[in-house]
SERO-4910 file (N, C-alpha, C, O; in steps of 0.05 Angstrom, whole numbers):
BEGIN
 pado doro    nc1    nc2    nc3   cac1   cac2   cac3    cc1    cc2    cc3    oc1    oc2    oc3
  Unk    A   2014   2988   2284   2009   2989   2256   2022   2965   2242   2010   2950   2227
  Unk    A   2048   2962   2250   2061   2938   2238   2051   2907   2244   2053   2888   2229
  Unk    A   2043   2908   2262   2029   2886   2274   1996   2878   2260   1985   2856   2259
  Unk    A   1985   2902   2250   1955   2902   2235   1964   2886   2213   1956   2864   2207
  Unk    A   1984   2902   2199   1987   2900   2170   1998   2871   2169   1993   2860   2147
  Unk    A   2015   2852   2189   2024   2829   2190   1996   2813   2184   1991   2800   2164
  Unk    A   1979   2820   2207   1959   2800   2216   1934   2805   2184   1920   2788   2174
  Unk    A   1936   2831   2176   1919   2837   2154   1933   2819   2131   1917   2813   2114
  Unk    A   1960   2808   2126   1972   2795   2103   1979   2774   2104   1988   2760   2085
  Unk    A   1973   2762   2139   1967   2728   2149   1936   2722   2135   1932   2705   2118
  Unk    A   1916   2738   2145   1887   2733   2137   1883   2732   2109   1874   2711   2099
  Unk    A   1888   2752   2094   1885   2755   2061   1902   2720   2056   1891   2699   2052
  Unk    A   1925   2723   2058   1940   2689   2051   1927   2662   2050   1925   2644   2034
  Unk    A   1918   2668   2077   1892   2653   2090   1876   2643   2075   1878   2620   2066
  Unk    A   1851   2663   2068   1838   2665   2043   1837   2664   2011   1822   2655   1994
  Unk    A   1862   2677   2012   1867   2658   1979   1869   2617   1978   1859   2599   1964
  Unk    A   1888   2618   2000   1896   2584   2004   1858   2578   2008   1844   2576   1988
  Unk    A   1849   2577   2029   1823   2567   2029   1804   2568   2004   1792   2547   1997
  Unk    A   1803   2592   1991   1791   2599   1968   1811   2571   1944   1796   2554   1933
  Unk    A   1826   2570   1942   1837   2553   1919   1829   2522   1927   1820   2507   1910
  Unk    A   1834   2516   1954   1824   2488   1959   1799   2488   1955   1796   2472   1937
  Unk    A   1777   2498   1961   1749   2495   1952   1736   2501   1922   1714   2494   1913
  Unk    A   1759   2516   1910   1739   2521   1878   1749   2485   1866   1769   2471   1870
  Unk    A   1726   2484   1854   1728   2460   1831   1738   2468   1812   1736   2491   1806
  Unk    A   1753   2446   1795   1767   2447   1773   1760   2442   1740   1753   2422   1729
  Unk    A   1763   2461   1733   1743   2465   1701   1738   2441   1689   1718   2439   1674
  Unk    A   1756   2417   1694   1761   2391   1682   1733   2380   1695   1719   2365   1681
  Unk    A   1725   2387   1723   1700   2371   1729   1679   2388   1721   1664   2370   1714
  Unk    A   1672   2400   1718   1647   2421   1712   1633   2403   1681   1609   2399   1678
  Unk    A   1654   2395   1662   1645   2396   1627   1636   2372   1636   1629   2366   1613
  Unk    A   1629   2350   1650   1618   2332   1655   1588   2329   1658   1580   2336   1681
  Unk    A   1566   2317   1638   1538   2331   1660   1521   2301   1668   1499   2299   1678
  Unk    A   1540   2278   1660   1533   2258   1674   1546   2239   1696   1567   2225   1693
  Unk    A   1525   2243   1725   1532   2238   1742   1546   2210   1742   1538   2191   1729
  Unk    A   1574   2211   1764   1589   2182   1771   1561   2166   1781   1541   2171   1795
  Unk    A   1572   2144   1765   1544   2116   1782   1563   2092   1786   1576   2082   1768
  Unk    A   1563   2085   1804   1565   2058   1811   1549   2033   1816   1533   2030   1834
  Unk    A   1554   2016   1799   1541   1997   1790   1526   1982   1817   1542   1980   1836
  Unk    A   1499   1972   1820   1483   1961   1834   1482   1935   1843   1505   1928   1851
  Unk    A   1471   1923   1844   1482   1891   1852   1471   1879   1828   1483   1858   1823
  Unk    A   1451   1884   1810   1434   1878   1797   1455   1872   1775   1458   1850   1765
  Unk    A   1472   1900   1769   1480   1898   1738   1515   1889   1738   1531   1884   1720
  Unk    A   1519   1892   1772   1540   1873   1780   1540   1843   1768   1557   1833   1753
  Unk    A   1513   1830   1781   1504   1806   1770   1513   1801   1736   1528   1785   1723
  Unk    A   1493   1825   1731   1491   1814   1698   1519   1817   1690   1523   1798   1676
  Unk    A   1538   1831   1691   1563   1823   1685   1572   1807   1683   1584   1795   1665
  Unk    A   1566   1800   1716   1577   1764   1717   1574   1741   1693   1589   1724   1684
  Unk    A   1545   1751   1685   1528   1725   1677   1537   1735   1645   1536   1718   1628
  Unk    A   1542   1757   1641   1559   1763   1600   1584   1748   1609   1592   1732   1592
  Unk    A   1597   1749   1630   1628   1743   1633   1625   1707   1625   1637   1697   1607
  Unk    A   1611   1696   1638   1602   1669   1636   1590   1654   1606   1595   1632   1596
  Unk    A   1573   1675   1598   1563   1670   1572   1592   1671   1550   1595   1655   1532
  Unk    A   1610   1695   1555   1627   1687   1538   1643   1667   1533   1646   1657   1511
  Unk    A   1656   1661   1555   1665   1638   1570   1653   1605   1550   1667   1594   1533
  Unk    A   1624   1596   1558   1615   1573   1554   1604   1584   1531   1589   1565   1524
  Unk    A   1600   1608   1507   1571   1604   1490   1591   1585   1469   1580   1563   1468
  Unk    A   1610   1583   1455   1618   1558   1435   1605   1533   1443   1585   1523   1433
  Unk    A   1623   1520   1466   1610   1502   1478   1583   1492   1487   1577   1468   1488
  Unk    A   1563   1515   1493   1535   1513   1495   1522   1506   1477   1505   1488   1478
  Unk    A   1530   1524   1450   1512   1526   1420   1522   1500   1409   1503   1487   1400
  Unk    A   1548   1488   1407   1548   1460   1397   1537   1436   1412   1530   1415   1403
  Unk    A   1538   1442   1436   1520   1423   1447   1484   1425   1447   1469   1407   1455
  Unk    A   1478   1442   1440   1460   1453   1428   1445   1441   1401   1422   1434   1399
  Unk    A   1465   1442   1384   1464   1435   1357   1468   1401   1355   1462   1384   1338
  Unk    A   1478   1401   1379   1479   1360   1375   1453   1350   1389   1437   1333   1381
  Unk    A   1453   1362   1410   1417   1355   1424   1395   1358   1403   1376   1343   1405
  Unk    A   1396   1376   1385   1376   1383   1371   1370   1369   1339   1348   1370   1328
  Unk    A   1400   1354   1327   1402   1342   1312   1386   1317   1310   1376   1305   1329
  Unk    A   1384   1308   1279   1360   1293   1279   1369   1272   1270   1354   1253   1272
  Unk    A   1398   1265   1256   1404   1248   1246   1419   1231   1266   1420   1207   1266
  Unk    A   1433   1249   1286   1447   1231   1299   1435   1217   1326   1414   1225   1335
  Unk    A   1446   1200   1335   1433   1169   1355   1424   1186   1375   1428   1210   1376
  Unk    A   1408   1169   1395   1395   1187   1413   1411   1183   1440   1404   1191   1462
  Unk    A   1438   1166   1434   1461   1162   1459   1465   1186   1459   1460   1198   1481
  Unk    A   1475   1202   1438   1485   1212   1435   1467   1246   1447   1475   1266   1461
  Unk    A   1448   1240   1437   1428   1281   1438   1432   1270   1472   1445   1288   1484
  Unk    A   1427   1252   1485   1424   1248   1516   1453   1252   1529   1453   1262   1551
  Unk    A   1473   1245   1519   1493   1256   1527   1502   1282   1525   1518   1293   1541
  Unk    A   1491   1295   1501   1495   1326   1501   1483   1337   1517   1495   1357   1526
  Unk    A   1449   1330   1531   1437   1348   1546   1446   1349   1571   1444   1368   1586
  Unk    A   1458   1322   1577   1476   1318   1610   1505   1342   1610   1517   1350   1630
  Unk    A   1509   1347   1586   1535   1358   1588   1517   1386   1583   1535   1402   1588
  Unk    A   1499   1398   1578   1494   1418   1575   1480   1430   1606   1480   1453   1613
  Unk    A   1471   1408   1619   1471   1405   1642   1487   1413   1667   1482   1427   1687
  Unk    A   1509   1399   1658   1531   1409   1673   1539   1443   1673   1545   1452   1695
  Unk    A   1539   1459   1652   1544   1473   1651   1533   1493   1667   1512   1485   1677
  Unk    A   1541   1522   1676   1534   1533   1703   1502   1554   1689   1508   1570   1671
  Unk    A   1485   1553   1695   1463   1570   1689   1464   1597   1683   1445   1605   1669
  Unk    A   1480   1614   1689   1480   1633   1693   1494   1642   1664   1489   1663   1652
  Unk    A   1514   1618   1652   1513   1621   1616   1505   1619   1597   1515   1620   1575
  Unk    A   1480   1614   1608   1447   1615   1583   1448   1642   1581   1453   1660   1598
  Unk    A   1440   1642   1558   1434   1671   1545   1404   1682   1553   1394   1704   1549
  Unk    A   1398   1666   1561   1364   1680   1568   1368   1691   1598   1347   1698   1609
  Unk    A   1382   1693   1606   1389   1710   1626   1397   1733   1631   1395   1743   1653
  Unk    A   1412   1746   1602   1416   1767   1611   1384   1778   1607   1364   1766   1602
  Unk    A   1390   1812   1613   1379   1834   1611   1389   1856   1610   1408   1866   1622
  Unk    A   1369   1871   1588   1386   1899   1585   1380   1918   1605   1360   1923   1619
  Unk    A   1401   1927   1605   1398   1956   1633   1404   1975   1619   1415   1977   1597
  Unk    A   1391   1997   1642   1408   2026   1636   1433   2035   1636   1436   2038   1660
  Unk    A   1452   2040   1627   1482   2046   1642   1481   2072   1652   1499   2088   1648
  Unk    A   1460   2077   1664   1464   2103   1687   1451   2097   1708   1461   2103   1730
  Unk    A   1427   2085   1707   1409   2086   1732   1410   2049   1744   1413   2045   1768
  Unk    A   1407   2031   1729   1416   2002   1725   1384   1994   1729   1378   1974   1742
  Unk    A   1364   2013   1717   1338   2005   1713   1334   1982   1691   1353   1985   1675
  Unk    A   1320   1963   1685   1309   1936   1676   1289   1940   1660   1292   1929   1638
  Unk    A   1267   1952   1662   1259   1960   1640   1239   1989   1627   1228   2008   1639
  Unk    A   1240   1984   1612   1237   2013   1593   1261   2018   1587   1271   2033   1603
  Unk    A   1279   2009   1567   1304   2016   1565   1300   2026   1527   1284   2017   1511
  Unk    A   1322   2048   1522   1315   2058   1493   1347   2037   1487   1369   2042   1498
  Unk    A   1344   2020   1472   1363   1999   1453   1389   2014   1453   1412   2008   1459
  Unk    A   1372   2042   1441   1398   2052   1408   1422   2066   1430   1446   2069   1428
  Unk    A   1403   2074   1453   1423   2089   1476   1434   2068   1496   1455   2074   1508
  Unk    A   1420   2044   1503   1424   2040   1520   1423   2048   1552   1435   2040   1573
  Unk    A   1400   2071   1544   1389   2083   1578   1362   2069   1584   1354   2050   1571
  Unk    A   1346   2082   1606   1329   2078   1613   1310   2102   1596   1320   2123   1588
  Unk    A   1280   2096   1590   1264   2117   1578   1252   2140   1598   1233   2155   1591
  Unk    A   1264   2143   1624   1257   2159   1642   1294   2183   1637   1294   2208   1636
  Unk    A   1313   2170   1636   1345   2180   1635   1339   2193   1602   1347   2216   1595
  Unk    A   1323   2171   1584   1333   2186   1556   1321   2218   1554   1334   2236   1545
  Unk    A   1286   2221   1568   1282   2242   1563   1286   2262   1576   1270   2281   1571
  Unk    A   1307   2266   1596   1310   2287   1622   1334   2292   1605   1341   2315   1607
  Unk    A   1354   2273   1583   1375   2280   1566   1365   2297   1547   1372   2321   1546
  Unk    A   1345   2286   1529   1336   2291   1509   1319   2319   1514   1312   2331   1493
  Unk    A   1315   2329   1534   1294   2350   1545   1325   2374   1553   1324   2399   1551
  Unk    A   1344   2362   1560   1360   2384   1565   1382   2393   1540   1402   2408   1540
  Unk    A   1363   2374   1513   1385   2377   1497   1412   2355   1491   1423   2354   1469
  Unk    A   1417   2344   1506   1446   2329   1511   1447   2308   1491   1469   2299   1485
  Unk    A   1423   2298   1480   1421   2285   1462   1418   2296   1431   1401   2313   1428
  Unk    A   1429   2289   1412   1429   2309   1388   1415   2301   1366   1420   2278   1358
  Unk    A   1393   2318   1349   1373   2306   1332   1346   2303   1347   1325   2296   1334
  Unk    A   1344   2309   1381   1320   2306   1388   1314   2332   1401   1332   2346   1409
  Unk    A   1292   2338   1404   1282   2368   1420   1250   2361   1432   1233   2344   1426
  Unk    A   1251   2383   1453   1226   2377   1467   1202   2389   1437   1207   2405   1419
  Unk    A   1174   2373   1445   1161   2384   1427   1138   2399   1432   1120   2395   1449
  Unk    A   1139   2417   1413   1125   2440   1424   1103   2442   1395   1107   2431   1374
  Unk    A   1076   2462   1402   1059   2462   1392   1035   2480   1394   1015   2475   1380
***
């Protein structure tokens, strides 16, 4: 008997410890958007905002001297060589907007900053506020 009741209060122990390592913690549950890690795509475009901030002073006044009308043309030709120099990837016509969940390119809603496939699976479950599915 003494021996049951040992081995019956090893097992129950057992089971609470296992039971506690496997439940999830209330802190993760209130979350309902999934971890994403960024793609190579919007890796990139980071790069290329990191760069743009970097050179855009320098770009836009060299910019503004290439484009000027009064001054010598030594001069607009030496701005375009130096604008030249500069690395491509800090032109502004390069970026693109993404989703910050899926790192989709286009169909993107501005005001959210998602993709229009992410806004309405939000917008359809509610998560978004001011919009509802529409019915009729």
């Amino acid at each position: 008997m003494l021996v049951a009741k040992k081995i019956l209060n090893q097992s129950l122990l057992m089971k609470q410890i296992v039971c506690q390592g496997i439940s999830t913690s209330g802190a993760l549950d209130k979350y309902y958007v999934q971890k994403n890690y960024l793609k190579r795509w919007a890796r990139r475009d980071m790069k290329r905002r990191e760069l743009l901030k970097e050179h855009e002073i320098e770009r836009t006044s060299l910019r503004m001297i290439k484009k000027s009308d009064i001054l010598p043309a030594s001069v607009k030709i030496q701005a375009a060589e130096d604008i030249a120099k500069l690395p491509l990837d800090s032109c502004v016509v390069r970026l693109r907007d993404r989703c910050t969940l899926t790192d989709r390119s286009r169909g993107n809603v501005k005001k959210y900053r998602v993709s229009r496939i992410e806004f309405r699976d939000h917008a359809d479950k509610g998560l978004i506020s001011g919009y509802t599915k529409s019915t009729w």
